[in-house]
Structure formats: C-alpha cells, structure tokens
C-alpha positions as CSV (number, residue, x, y, z in Angstrom):
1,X,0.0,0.0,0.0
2,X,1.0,3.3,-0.8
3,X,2.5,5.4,2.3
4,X,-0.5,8.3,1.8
5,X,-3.2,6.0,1.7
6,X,-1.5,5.0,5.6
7,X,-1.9,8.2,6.9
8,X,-5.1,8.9,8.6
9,X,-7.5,11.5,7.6
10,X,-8.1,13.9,10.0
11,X,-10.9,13.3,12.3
12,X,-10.4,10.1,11.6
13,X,-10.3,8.0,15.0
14,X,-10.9,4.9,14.3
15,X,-8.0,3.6,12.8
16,X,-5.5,2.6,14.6
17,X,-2.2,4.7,14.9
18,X,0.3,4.5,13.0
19,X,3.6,3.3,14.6
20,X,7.1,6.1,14.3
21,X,4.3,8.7,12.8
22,X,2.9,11.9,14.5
23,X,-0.1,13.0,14.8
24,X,-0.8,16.1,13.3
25,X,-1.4,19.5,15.3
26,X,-4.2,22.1,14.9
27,X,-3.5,24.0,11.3
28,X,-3.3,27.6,12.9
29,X,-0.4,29.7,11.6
30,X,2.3,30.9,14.5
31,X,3.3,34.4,14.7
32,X,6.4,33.7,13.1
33,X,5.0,32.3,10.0
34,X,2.2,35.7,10.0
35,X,6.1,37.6,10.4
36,X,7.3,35.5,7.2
37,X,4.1,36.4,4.9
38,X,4.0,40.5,5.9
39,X,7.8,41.1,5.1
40,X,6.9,39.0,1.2
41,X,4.3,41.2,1.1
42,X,5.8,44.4,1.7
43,X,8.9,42.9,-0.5
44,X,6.3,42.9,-3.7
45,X,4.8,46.1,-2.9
46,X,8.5,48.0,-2.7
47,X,9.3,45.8,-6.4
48,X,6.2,47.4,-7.5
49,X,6.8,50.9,-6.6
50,X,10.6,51.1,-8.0
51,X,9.1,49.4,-11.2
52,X,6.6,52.1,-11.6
53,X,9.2,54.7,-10.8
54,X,11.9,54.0,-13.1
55,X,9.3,53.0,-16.3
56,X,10.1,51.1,-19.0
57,X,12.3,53.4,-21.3
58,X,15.2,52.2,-22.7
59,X,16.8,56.3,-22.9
60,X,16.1,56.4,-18.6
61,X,19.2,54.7,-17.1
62,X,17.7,52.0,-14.6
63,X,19.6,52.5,-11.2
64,X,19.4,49.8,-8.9
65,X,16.4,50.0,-6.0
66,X,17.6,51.6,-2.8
67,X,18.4,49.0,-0.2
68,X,15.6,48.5,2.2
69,X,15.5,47.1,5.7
70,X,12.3,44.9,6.1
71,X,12.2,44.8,9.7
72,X,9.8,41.7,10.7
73,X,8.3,41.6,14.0
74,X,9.5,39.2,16.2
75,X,7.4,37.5,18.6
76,X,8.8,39.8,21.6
77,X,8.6,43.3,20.1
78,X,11.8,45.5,20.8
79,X,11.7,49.5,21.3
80,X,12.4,51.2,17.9
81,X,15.9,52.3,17.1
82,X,16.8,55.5,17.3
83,X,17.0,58.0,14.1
84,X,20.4,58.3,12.5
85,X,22.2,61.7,13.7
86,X,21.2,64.6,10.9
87,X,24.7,65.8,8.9
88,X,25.1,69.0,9.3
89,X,26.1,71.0,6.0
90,X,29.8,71.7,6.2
91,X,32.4,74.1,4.2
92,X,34.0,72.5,1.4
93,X,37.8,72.4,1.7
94,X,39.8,74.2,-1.1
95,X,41.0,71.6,-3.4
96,X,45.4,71.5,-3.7
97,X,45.4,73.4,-6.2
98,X,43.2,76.5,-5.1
99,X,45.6,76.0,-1.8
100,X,48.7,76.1,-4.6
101,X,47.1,79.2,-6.1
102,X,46.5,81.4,-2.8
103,X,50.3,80.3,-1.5
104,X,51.4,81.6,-5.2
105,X,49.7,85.0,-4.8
106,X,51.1,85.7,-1.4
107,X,54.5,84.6,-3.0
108,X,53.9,87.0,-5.6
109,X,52.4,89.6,-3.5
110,X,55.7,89.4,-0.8
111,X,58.2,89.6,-3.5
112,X,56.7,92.6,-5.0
113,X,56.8,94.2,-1.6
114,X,60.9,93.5,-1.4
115,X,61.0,94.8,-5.0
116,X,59.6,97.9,-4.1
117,X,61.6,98.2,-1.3
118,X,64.4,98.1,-2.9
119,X,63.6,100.7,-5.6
120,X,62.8,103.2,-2.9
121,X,66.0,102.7,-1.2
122,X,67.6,103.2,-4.4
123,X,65.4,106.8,-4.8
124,X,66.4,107.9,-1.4
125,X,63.1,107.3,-0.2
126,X,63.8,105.2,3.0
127,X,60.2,105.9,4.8
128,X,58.5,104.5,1.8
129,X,60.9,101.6,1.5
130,X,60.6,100.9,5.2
131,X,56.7,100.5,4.7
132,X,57.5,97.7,2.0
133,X,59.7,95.5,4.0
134,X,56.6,95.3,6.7
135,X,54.4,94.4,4.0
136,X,56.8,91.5,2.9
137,X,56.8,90.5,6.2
138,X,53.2,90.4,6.5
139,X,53.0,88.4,3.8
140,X,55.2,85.6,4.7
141,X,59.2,87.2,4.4
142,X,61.0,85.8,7.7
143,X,61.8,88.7,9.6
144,X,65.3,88.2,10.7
145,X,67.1,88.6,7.5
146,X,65.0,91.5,6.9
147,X,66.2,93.5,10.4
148,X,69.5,94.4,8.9
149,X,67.9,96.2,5.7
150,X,65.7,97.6,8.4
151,X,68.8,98.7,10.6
152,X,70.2,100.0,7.2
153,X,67.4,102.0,6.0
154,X,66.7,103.5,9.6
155,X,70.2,105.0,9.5
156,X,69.7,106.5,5.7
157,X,66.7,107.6,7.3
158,X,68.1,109.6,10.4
159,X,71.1,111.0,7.4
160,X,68.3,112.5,5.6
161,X,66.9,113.3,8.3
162,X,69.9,115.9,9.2
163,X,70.2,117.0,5.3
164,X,66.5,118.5,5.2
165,X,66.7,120.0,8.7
166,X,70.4,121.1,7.3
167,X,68.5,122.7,4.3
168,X,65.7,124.2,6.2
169,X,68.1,125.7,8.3
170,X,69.9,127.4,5.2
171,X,66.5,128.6,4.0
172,X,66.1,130.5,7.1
173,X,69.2,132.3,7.3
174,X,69.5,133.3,4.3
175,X,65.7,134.8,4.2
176,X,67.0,137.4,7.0
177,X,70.1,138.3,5.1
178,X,72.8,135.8,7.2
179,X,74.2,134.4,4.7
180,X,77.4,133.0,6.0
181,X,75.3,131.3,8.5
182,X,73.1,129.5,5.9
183,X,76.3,128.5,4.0
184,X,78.1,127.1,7.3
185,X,74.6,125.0,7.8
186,X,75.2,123.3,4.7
187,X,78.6,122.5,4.5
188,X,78.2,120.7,8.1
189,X,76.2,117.7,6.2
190,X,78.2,118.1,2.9
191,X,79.7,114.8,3.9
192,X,75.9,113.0,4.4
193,X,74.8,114.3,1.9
194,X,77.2,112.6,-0.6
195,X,77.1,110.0,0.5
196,X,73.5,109.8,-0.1
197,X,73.9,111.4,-3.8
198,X,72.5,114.3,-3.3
199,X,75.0,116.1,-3.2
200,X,74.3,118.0,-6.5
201,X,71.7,119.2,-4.5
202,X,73.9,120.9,-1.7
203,X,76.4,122.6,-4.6
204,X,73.0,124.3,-6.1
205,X,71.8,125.2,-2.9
206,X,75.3,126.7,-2.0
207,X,75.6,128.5,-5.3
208,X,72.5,129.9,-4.9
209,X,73.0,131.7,-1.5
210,X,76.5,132.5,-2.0
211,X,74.7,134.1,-5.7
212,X,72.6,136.1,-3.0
213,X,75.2,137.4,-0.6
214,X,76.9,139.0,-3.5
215,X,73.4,140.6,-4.3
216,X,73.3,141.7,-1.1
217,X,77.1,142.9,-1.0
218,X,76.5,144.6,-4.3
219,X,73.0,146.3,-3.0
220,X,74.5,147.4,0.2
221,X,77.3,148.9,-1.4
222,X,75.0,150.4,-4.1
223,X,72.8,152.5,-1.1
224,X,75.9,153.2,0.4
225,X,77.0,155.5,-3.1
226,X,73.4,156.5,-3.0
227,X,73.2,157.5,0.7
228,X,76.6,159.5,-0.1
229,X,75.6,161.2,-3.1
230,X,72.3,162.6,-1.2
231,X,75.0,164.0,1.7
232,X,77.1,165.7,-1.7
233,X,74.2,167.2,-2.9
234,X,72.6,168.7,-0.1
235,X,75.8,170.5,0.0
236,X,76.3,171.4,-3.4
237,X,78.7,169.2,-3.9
238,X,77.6,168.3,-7.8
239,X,80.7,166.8,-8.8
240,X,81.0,164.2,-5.7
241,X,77.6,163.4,-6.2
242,X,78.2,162.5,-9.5
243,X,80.6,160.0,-9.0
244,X,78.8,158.1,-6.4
245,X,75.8,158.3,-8.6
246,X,78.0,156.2,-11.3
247,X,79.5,153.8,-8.4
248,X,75.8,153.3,-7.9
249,X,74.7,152.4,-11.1
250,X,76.8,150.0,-11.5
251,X,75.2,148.0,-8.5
252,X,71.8,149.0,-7.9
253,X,71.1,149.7,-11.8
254,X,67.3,151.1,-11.9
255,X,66.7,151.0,-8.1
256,X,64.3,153.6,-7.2
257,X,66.0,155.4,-5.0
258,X,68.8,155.7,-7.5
259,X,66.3,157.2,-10.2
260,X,65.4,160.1,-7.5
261,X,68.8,160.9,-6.9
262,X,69.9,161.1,-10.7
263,X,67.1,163.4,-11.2
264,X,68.0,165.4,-8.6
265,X,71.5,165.6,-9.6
266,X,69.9,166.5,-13.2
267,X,68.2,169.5,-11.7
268,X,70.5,170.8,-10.0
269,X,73.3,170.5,-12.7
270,X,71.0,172.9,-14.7
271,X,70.0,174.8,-12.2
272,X,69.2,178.7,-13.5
273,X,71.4,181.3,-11.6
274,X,69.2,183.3,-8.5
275,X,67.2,180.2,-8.3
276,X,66.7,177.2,-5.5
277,X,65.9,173.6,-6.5
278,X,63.0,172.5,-3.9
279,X,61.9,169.1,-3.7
280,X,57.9,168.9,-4.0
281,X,57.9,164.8,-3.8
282,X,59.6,162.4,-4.5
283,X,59.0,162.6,-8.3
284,X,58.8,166.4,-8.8
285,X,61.4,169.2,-8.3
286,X,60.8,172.8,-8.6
287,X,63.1,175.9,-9.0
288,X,62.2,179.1,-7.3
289,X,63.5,182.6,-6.9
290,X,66.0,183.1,-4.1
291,X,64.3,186.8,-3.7
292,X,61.7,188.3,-4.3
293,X,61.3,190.2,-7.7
294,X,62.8,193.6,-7.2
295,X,61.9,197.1,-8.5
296,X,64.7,197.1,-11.3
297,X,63.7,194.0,-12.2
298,X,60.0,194.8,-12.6
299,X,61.1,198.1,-14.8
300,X,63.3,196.4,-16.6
301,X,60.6,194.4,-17.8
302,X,58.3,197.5,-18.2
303,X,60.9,199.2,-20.5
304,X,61.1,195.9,-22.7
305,X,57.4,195.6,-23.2
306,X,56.2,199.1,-23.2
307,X,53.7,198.7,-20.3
308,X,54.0,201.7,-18.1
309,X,50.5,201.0,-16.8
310,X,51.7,198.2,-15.1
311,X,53.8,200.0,-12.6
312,X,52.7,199.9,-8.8
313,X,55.3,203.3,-8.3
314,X,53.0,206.5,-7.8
315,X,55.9,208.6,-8.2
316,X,58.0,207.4,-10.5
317,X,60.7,204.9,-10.4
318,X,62.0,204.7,-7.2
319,X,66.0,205.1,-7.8
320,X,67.1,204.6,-4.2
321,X,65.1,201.4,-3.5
322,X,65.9,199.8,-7.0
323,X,67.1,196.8,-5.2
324,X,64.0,196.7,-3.1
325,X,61.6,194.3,-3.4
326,X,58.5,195.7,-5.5
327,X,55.1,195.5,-3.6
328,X,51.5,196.6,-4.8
329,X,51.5,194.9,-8.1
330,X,48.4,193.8,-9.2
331,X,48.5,189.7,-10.0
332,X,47.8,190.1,-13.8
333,X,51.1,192.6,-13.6
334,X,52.9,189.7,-11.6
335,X,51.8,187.0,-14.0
336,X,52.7,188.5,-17.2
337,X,56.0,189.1,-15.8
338,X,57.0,185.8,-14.9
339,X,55.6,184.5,-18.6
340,X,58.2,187.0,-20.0
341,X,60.8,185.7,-18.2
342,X,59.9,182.0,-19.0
343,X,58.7,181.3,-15.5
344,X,55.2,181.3,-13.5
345,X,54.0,181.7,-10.4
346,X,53.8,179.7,-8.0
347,X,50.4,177.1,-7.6
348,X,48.7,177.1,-4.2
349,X,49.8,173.2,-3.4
350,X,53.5,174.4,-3.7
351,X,54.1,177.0,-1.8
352,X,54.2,175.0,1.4
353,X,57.5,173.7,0.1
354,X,58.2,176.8,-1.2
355,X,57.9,178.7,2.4
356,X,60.3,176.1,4.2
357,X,62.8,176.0,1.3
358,X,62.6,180.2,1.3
359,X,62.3,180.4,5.3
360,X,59.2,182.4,4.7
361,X,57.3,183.5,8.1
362,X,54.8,185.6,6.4
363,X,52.5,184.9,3.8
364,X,53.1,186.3,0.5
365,X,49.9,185.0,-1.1
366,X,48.3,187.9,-2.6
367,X,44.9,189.4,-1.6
368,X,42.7,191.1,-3.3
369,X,44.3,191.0,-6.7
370,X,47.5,192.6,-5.1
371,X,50.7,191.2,-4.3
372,X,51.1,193.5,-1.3
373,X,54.5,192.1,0.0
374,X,55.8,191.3,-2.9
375,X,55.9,188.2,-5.3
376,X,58.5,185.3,-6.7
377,X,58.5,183.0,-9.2
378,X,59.1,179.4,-10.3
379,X,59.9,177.4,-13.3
380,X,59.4,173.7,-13.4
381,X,63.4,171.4,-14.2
C-alpha cells in the first residue's frame, strides 16, 4: 500500500495509529510564520513601486532600488531604534590646487613688496621703502634677514633726516640776510649728503646763496653810493655826487632810490642862476626865486614891453630902493611878468614847500588882486 493511503485522515479515529508517525497538530499559523508572509508582502509592494518609478524606457538609465531594511516583528517586540544623527552642511575644503594658487599670490604679492623696497632705497626714499619691507613680512618674508635692511634703512633715514633740517636751516638764514650762516649750515652735512647722492643738490643750494650774498654785498654797497651822493648834494657838492651816482649804477642799476637821486643831480646841474631847486615829492622838483622880484627887475621888464600902466610906483621909479623888493603889483602885472621871463607863479599846493625851502614866516599870497609884499617866481626842471 501506498504510504499516503497509511496516513489517517483527519478526524479520523478509528483507525488505529500508526507506529514512528505523529499525529498532526491544529492548522493555525504561528506568529512567526504571520512575520514570514508580511515582510513577502511588503517585498512585492517596494518591487512594484521602483518598477513604476523607473518606467520602461530604454533612454532612462535603470539605477538599482535603494536597499531597504524589512524589519519583521518578532514575537517579543523590541523598542524602535533610534534616528540616525542629521549631517550638518559643512564648508568644502579648497581643493590642492586652489591651496597652490593662494600660496602663489602671497608669494607673488611678498616679493613685489621687497621689490619695491628696494627701488625706494635706491630713490632715497627710505620711509616708503621701510613700509615695504613690513608688507613683505606680512606676507610671509622671515623677519630676521629683513632686520638688517631695516637697521640699514633707519640710518639713511636719520642722514636724511639731518640734510633736510640742514636745508631748512639754510633757507632760514639766508631769508633774513645771514648768509654765511646758511652756507656754514650746509657745508656741516656736505659729507651726508654725498654719500646719499645728493650732493648735486647741496652745490646748487650753495651757489645759490653765495649768488645772494653777493646781491646783497652789491646792493649794500649800491645804497651806500646812494646814501653818499644825497650827503654831496645837499651841499652842493655836484661833482662828488656825480661819482657816487656812477659807483651806484653799477650795482643797484634802476633801483628807485637811484632814479630820485639822478634826477636830482639832473636839476640841479642845470639849475638857473638866483634860483633854488625845492623838492615837492619824491617825483617832482621845482626851482624858485632866491628873492623876491625887485623894483629894477620889474622896470626892466616895463621898458622891454612898453607897459607903463603896469607900474605899482605913484611917483615914478623909485631910484634909491631899486634893489628893493617891489610890492603893490596887481597879480595880472605879476603873471605877465614871470611868462616874460619864462617862469610862472607859484600854484597854491606848492608853496608850502616853497615857504620852508625860502624860510618864509609871512605869507606872501596875494589878496585882493594885489601882491602886497611882494611876489616870486618858479619854473618847473
């Protein structure tokens, strides 16, 4: 007999058992095998899904289903797991060669800096090439082989330090007319100053104010001539006057002063006889009678011209006072007078001068028409 048709059917109790053969349980399933069938389910479902995501087109690149982690319940249920930590987005770090780039500026960027300071060393502008070195070293130069180009350049610096103030000092002397001192101020940093090349500089600067003292010699001496040939004139000295008028001119040509004191000289040398030379200004000159016209003066002029009516004598000419100075003359008389003799009288602005050079108390200013005390006249140089 076959070994199924042994086997009881269940329910079945009246046959007899079977020897070495179990007998079979109740069908239920355990929760094990219930475990078993929800994780195939959920299995399907996820094959589904990614099928349905990644369709069917041959041009879609299929990419392999995300692993998933079918967790089946176990008989004893555990607490859950807890949720992985959440990565925080970090900065990405520059790749070797943005790192070779940056290290390749500052290289450049530091050996620039030495560059330049070497070019303001070499322009004698040691501040400037001071600044340079601390950028070098900012960017990267060691700083002990820089400390004796920075003991070098602070030196140079102090030097030129001493030539400006040197040069300053000149300046300052020489604007108030010392001279010597400005020159002495130079030549005690001639040595520094060569050193440092400049001392083209120092040979201008000393030709230049040694170029001004001997302007200053020359114009000193110049007003010295002029101040003497003032002192020759006011005492009619023409001739002395003259020849520190020339002594003049040939330092002070075209000063001023010099101008007033040739014209002066030029007045005076032509200077009519019986006249004064009065100074009005400093521009203008005047001569002026020494006296006052005189009675044979005014007749004289009467007898040339014919004009008896002119006379101021009621009884004649007046032989015993010929010399005497003629009053009463009526201003038109006076005026016509002076025109004859290439003269005129005297304006009103003048004759303030006029009274000091003439050592006049009273006035002679006529009134009325009438010179009552008597008149003079000028003529202009």
């Amino acid at each position: 007999m076959p070994y199924a048709s042994r086997i009881p059917k269940p329910g079945d109790d009246n046959g007899p058992p079977l020897r070495g053969i179990a007998r079979p349980r109740d069908p239920g399933l355990s929760p094990a095998a219930w475990a078993l069938i929800v994780g195939g389910i959920l299995v399907g479902i996820g094959g589904v899904r990614w099928v349905m995501g990644t369709g069917h087109d041959d041009d879609v690149v299929r990419r392999p289903a995300p692993k998933r982690t079918i967790v089946v319940a176990a008989a004893t249920q555990e607490p859950p797991a807890p949720p992985p930590p959440v990565a925080r987005p970090t900065t990405p770090s520059p790749s070797r060669e943005e790192r070779m780039t940056a290290l390749s500026e500052v290289e450049r960027l530091r050996e620039a800096s030495l560059s330049d300071a070497d070019r303001e060393e070499k322009a004698g502008r040691f501040q400037q090439a001071l600044d340079s070195l601390d950028e070098a070293e900012r960017n990267g130069a060691p700083n002990e082989p820089l400390e004796a180009t920075r003991a070098r350049l602070k030196g140079l610096l102090a030097e030129q330090g001493k030539i400006d103030d040197a040069f300053a000092a000149a300046e300052r002397s020489a604007s108030v007319g010392d001279h010597d001192r400005a020159i002495s101020a130079l030549k005690s940093v001639e040595d520094l100053a060569r050193k440092q090349g400049r001392g083209a500089d120092l040979d201008a600067k000393i030709a230049e104010i040694v170029g001004a003292r001997e302007h200053a010699m020359q114009l000193k001496s110049g007003f010295a001539s002029i101040d003497r040939a003032r002192q020759a004139l006011d005492g009619g000295d023409l001739a002395g006057a003259r020849g520190e008028v020339e002594k003049a001119r040939g330092f002070v040509p075209g000063a001023p002063e010099l101008m007033k004191v040739e014209r002066r000289l030029h007045d005076l040398e032509r200077l009519p006889d019986g006249m004064l030379y009065v100074e009005l200004d400093d521009e203008h000159g005047l001569y002026v009678r020494k006296h006052a016209v005189t009675n044979a003066e005014l007749k004289k002029w009467i007898d040339a011209t014919g004009r008896s009516g002119s006379a101021p004598w009621k009884d004649g000419f007046p032989e015993t006072r010929a010399d005497d100075t003629v009053t009463g003359i009526f201003t038109d008389s006076a005026k016509a007078f002076a025109q004859w003799r290439g003269e005129r009288l005297p304006a009103d602005n003048e004759w303030p001068a006029l009274r000091k050079a003439l050592h006049l108390d009273g006035d002679v200013k006529p009134r009325a028409g009438v010179y009552a005390s008597g008149f003079y006249t000028v003529k202009t140089p």
